[in-house]
N, C-alpha and C positions, 0 to 999 in steps of 0.2 A: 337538156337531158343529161343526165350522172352518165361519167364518164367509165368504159368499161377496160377490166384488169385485162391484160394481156395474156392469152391461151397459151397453153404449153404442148402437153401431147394431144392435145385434142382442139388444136386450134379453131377447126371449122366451126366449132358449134362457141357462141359468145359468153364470154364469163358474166359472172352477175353482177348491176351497175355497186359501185363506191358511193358511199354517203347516203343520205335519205332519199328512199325511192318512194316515194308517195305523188308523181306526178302519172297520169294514167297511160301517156305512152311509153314511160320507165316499166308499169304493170305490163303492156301489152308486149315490150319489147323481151321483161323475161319469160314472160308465159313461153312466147316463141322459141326461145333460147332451150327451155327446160322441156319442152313438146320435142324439141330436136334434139336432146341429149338421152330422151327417154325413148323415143323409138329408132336410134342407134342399139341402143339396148333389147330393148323390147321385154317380151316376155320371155321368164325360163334363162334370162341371163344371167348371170353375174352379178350378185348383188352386192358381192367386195369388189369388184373392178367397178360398178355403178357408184359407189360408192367416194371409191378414189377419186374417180373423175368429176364427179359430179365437189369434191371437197376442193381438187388443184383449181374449178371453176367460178367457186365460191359460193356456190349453193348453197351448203351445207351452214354456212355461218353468215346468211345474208339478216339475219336479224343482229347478232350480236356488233360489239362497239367496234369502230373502226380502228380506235388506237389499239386492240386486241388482236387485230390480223379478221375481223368480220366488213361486214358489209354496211354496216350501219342503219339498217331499216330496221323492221320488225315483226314482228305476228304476220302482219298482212302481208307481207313478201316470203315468209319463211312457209307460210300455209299454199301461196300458189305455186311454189316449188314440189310439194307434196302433192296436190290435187293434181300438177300435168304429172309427173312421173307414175300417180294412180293409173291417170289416165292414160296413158302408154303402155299399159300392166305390168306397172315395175316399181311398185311404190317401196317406199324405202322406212319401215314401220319405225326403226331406231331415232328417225327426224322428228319425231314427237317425245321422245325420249331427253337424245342427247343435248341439242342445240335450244330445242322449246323448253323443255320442264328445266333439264340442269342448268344449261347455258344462262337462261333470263333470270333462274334463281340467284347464281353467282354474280352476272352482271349486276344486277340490282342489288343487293346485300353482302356480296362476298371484300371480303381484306385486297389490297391491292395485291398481296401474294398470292392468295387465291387465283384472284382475276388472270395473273401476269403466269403463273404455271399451267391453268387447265384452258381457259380462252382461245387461243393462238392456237392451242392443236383440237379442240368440240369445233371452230370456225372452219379448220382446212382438212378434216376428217380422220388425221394422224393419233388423235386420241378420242375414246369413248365413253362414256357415263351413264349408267342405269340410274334408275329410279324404285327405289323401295318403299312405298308408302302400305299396299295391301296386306290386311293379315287375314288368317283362316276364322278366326272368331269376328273378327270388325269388318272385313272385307276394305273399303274404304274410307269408311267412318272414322272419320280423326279424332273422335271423339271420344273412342273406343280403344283404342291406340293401345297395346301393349308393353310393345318394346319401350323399354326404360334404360334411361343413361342416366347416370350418377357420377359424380366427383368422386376422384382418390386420388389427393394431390392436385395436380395440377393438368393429371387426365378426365380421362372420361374412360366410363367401364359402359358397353352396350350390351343388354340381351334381350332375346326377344325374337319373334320368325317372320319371315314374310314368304308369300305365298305369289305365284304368277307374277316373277320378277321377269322381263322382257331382257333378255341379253347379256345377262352377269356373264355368262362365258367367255365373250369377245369385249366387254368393258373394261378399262382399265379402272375404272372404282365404280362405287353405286354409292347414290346419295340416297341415305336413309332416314325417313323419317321415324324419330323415337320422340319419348316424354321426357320433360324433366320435371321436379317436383319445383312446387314455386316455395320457395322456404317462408314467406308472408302467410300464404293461406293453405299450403300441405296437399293442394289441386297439381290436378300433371297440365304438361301444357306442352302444345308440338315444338320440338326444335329437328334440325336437320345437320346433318353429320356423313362428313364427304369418309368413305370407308374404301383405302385402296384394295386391288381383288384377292391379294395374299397375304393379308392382312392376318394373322395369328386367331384362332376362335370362331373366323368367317367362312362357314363352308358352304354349300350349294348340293343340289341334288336336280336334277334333271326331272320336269314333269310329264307322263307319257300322254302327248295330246293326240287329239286325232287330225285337229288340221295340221296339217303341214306346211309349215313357213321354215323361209331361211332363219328367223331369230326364233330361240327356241325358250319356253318357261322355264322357269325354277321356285325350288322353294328354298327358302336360305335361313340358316338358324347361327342367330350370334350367341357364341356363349363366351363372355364376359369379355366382350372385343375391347381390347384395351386401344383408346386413342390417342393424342397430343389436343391439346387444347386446343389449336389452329385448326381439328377438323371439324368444329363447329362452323356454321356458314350462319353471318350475321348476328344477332342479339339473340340471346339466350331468354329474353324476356319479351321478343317480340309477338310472337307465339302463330296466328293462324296468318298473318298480316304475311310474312315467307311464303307460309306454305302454299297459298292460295296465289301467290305471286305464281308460280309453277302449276296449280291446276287450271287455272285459267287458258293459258298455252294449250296444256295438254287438250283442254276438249272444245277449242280450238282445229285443234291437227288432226283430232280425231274426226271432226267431222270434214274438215280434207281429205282426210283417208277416205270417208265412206262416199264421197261426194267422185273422187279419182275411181272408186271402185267402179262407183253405177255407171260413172260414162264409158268407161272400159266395155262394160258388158251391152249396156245401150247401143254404143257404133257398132259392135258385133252382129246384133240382134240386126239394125236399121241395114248395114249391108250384106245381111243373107235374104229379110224383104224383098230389098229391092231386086237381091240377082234370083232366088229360088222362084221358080213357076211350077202353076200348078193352073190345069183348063187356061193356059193359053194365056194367063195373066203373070205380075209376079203379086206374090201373098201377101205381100207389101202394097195394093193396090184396097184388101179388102179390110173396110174398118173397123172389122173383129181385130187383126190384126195394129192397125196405123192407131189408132184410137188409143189403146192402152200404151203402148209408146211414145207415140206423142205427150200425153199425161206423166208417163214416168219422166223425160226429158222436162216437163215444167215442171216440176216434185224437186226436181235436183237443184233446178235454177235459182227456184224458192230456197233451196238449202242454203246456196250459195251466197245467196244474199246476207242470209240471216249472220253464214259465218262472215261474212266482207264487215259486218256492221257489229259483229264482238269483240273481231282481227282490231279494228279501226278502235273503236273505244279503247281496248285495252293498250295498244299504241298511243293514246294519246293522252294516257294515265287514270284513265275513269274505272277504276277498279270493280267499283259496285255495281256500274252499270254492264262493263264488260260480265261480269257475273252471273247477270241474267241472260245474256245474249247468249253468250258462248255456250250456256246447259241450254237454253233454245235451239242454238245451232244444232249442237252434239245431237240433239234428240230427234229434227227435220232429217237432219243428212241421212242417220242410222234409219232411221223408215224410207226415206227415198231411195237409199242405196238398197235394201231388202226388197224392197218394190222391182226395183229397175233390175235387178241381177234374175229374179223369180219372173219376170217378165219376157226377159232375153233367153234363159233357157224354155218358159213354154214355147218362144217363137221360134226355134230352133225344133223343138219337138224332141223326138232320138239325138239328134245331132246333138242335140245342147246338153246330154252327160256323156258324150265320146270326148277321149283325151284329143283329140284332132280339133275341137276347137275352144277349149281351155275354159269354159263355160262353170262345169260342174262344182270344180275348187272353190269358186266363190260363191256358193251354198253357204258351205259352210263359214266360209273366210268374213261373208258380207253379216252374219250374225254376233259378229265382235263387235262391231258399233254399235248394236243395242245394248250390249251389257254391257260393255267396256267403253273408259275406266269407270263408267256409274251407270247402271241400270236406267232403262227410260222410267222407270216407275219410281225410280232417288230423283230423279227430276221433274217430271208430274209433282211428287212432293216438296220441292224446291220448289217452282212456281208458283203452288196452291198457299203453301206459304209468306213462303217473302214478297210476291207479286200480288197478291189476290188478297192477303192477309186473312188467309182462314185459319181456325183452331188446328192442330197438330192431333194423331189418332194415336202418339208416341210420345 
């Protein structure tokens, strides 16, 4: 077994093993570690002191490279760290953000400068990084892409808006994806661009949401962000090969997130069954009740899987196959998790929209995994496509 970092202010609970953790008592030994660091917290905590702790413990950077101050694993460790802390109901949404989408984009493509400035603090939680890819007219279509960066000199000029940025507030830059034109064929083509957050031209506006989370949306408009040429990340001519390095992760984590939600709401539901009585029994005995719970708890499992087996591919460099898995995953989870939370509050009845037992939040919270960051219906088309190889209706 990978040997573990030595705890600081939170010694009781174990840090995350060093070097590659792909052996399955290393899996089991962090699940337990991160189930114990997540209901220390619990719900309604602290999500900057969760935060902390969970970074001085190595959590937070257990995918990125060890010579960086990370942990050395990847996807599949970074993802079970998020599914317990879900499941604790303390899930920490930025971990799909910072360490998944930024972190593995820069590990994999960035300049040793790169690596050796922003690494060492996305690993131990002291620095933060957004993700810019969404716009109002393309949503997440790269295809579509608006924003454009262009040479002047030896910079780069950005502009262009994006829409439902996750954490620009509290990030210390957001990696933005923009186009550049290919001078060969006069086609745009994705590159990505590390944009620190007071940065001249870069402004932010606050999105009035209804759910209530600690990370809050934005919409962000560049007008004519002037960069240094070093805030490119990787080849200018590499194009979706990057970008796709980082969506992968992303829905990945996301279906962690939805996978942490449902079990959250599932153990809720399973012990008010077992304690609420009703004629002498508990309600939990009658399989009006046990039956669709049971079901929602193998929904998840299933989820689980599918993400353990995109986690793993894409760990072990299978891009294209990670590709299919991981929008499989993203799309299981996001239905299991809407299952399992809609199931948890009927069992509950009254109880399960009283603030008294935290139920009702994830109404709404658990309907982010279907649309986000891609619609289950951008992924039904992704499948029907690339998998099935049927004509396109676009």
């Amino acid at each position: 077994m990978c040997g573990y970092r030595r705890a600081s202010a939170t010694s009781h609970i174990r840090p995350a093993p060093k070097g590659p953790v792909m052996d399955p008592e290393d899996h089991k030994a962090l699940r337990e570690a991160v189930a114990a660091l997540g209901k220390r917290h619990g719900p309604g905590g602290d999500p900057t002191q969760l935060w902390s702790d969970a970074g001085k413990l190595g959590y937070l950077g257990v995918n990125l490279p060890e010579e960086h101050g990370g942990g050395g694993g990847g996807i599949s460790e970074l993802s079970i760290v998020l599914e317990e802390l879900g499941a604790a109901g303390c899930p920490l949404l930025m971990l799909v953000v910072s360490p998944a989408i930024c972190g593995t984009v820069i590990a994999r493509f960035g300049t040793d400068a790169q690596k050796q400035q922003w690494l060492p603090g996305l690993a131990d939680g002291t620095r933060l990084m957004a993700f810019g890819i969404t716009e109002p007219d393309a949503g997440s279509n790269s295809h579509r892409i608006t924003t454009t960066a262009r040479k002047d000199g030896t910079d780069w000029l950005l502009t262009g808006r994006k829409v439902f940025i996750s954490g620009v507030d509290i990030a210390d830059a957001t990696l933005i994806v923009g186009r550049t034109e290919d001078a060969r064929t006069g086609r745009l083509k994705p590159c990505l661009f590390i944009v620190p957050r007071d940065t001249p031209g870069f402004t932010r506006r606050p999105i009035d949401m209804e759910l209530n989370a600690a990370e809050k949306q934005f919409e962000l408009v560049l007008d004519d962000v002037r960069l240094p040429a070093d805030a490119l990340v990787g080849d200018e001519d590499a194009g979706l090969l990057q970008l796709f390095a980082g969506l992968n992760p992303e829905r990945v984590m996301t279906a962690a997130f939805a996978i942490g939600m449902g079990r959250h709401a599932l153990a809720k539901a399973i012990e008010y069954a077992r304690d609420r009585t009703v004629w002498n029994s508990p309600i939990g005995a009658h399989q009006a009740i046990a039956h669709p719970l049971a079901q929602a708890h193998i929904e998840l499992e299933l989820a689980r899987l599918m993400m353990q087996k995109a986690a793993h591919l894409y760990d072990t460099g299978d891009d294209i196959g990670a590709g299919e898995a991981a929008n499989m995953a993203k799309y299981a989870a996001g239905e299991a998790c809407v299952k399992a939370v809609d199931q948890a509050v009927h069992t509950l009845g009254g109880n399960g929209l009283t603030r008294e037992y935290g139920l009702a939040r994830l109404i709404t919270a658990a309907r982010v995994a279907r649309i986000a960051p891609v619609s289950r219906e951008m992924i039904l088309n992704y499948v029907s496509h690339q998998t099935l190889g049927l004509p396109k209706s676009y």
